[in-house]
C-alpha positions as CSV (number, residue, x, y, z in Angstrom):
1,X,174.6,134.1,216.6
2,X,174.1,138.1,215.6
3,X,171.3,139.6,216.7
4,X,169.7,141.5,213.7
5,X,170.4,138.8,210.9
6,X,167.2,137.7,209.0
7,X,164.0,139.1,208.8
8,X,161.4,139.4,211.4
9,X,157.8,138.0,212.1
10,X,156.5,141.3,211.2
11,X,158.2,141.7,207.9
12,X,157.8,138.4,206.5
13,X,154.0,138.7,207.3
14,X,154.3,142.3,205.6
15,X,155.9,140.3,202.3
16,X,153.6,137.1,202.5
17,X,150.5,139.3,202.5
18,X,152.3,141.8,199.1
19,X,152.4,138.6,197.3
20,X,149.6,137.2,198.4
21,X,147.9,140.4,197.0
22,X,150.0,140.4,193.4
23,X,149.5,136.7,192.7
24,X,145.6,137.1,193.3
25,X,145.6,139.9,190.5
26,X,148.0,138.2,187.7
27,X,145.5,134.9,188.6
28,X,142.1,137.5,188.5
29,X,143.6,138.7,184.8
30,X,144.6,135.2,183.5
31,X,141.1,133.5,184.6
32,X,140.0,136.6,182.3
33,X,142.2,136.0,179.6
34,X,140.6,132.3,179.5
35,X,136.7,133.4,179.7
36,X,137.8,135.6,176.4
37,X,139.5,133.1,174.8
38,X,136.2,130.6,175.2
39,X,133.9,133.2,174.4
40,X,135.9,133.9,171.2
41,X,136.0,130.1,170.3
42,X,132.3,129.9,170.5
43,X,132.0,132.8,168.4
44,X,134.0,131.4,165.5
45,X,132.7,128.3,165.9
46,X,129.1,129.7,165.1
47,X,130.3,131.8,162.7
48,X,132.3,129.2,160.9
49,X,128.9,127.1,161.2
50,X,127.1,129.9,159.5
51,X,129.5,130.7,156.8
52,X,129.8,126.5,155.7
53,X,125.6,126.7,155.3
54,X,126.3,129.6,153.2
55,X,129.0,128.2,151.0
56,X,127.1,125.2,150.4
57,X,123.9,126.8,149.3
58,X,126.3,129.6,147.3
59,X,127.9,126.8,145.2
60,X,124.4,124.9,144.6
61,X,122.5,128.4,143.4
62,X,126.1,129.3,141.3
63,X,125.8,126.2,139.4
64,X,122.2,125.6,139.2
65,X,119.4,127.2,136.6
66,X,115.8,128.6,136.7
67,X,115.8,130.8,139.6
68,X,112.2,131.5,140.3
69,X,111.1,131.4,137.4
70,X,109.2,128.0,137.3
71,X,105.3,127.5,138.3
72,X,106.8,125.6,141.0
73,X,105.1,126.1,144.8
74,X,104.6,129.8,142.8
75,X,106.9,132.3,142.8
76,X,109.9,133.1,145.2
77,X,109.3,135.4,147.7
78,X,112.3,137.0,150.2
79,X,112.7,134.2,153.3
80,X,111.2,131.3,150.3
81,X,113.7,130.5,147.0
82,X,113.8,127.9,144.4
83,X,116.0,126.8,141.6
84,X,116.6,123.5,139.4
85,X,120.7,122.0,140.7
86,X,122.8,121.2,138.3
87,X,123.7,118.1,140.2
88,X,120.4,116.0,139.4
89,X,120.5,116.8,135.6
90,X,117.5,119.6,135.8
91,X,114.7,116.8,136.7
92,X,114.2,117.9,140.5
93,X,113.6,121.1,142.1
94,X,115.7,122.5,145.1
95,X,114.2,125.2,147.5
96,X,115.3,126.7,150.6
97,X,113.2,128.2,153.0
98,X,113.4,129.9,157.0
99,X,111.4,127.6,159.4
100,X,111.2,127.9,163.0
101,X,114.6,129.5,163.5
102,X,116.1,127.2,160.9
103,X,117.1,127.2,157.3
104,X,115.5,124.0,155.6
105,X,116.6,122.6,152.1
106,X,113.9,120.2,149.9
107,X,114.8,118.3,146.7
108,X,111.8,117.2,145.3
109,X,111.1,116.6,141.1
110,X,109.9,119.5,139.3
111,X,106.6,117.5,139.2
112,X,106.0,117.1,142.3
113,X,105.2,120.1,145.5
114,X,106.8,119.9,148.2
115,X,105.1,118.9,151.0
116,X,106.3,119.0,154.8
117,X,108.1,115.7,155.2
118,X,110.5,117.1,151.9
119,X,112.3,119.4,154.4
120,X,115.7,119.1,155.9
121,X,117.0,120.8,158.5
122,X,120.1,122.3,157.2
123,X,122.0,124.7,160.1
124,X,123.8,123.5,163.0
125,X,122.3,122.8,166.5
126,X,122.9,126.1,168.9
127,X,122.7,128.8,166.2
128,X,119.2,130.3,165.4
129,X,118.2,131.9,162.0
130,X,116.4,134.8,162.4
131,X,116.4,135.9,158.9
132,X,116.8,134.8,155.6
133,X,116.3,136.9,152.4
134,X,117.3,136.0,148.6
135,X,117.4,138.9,146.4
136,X,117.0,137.5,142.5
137,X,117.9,139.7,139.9
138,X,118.0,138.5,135.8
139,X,117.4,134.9,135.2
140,X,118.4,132.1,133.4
141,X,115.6,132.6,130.3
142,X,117.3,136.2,129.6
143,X,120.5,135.9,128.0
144,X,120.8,139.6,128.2
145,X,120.8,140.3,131.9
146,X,123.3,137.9,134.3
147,X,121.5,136.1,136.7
148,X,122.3,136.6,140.4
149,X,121.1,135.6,144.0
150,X,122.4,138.0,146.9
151,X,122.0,135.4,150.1
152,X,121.6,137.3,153.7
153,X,121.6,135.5,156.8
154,X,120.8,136.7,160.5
155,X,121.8,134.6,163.0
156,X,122.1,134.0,166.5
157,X,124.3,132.1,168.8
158,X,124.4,131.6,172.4
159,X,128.0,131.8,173.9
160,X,129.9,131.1,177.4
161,X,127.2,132.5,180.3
162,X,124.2,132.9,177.8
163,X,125.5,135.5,176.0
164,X,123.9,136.3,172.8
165,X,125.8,137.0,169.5
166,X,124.5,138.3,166.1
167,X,126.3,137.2,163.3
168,X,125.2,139.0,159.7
169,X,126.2,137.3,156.4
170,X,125.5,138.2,152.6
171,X,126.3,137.1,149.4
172,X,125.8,137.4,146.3
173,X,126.4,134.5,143.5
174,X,126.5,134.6,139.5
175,X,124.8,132.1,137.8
176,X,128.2,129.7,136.2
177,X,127.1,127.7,133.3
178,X,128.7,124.3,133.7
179,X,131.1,122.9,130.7
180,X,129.4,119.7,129.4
């Protein structure tokens, strides 16, 4: 054989330890890439949990009639709202209200109050209300002014490693008289 053919000891070491070194960083950046990834899941998972509470209560309100305006549990007040749904024909009363970190729905009949065994839990597990304002402006006895409901929501969601995330929501709906 010819001396000098092939690498030596020292240069293969010198080469296993260059790798070594590169493969550690491209592994350091995709473990990164991952953590992001989850964190972002998580994120759109609580906003998507968020927005679905708000589309439901959007499309009761848009349908629905006497916002506020009944003697019912007195009158509305910003975190406290309450309206008769379309879906039950105008005999019951729907409210939402904040409640320990929580929206809560009741659907009781305009006769009755509501008392604390009427309320529903209506957000998801893992996502934490901190506020909840309706802004009511016109109503359904005044033909001249459209009635509307602007919805905001302040919430909160712990993500990947107890990071916190604030998610901020508003609508606003038109009242939409139903076609009978």
């Amino acid at each position: 054989m010819k001396k000098g053919v092939g690498f030596t000891l020292m240069e293969m070491i010198v080469a296993l330890g260059v790798f070594s070194v590169a493969i550690t960083i491209a592994l350091a950046g995709f473990v990164n890439i991952l953590d992001m990834q989850k964190r972002a899941d998580a994120i759109r998972t609580a906003y998507d949990s968020i927005d679905f509470v708000m589309e439901i209560m959007s499309r009761e309100i848009r349908t629905g009639t006497e916002y506020c305006i009944s003697s019912f549990q007195g009158p509305c007040s910003p975190s406290f709202f309450h309206f008769t749904p379309a879906s039950n024909s105008g005999e019951n009363t729907a409210a939402y209200q904040i409640n320990n970190n929580r929206i809560e729905i009741a659907v009781v009949p305009k006769i009755q109050s509501i008392q604390a065994s009427n309320w529903i839990a209506f957000t998801p597990p893992g996502v934490k209300i901190n506020n909840l304002k309706f802004k009511v402006t016109g109503n359904s006895l005044n033909n001249s002014i459209q009635p509307m409901v602007t919805i905001i929501i302040q919430a909160e969601a712990t993500v990947k490693q107890g990071a916190n995330v604030q998610l901020n929501l508003q609508t606003t709906v038109t009242q939409r008289e139903i076609d009978s």
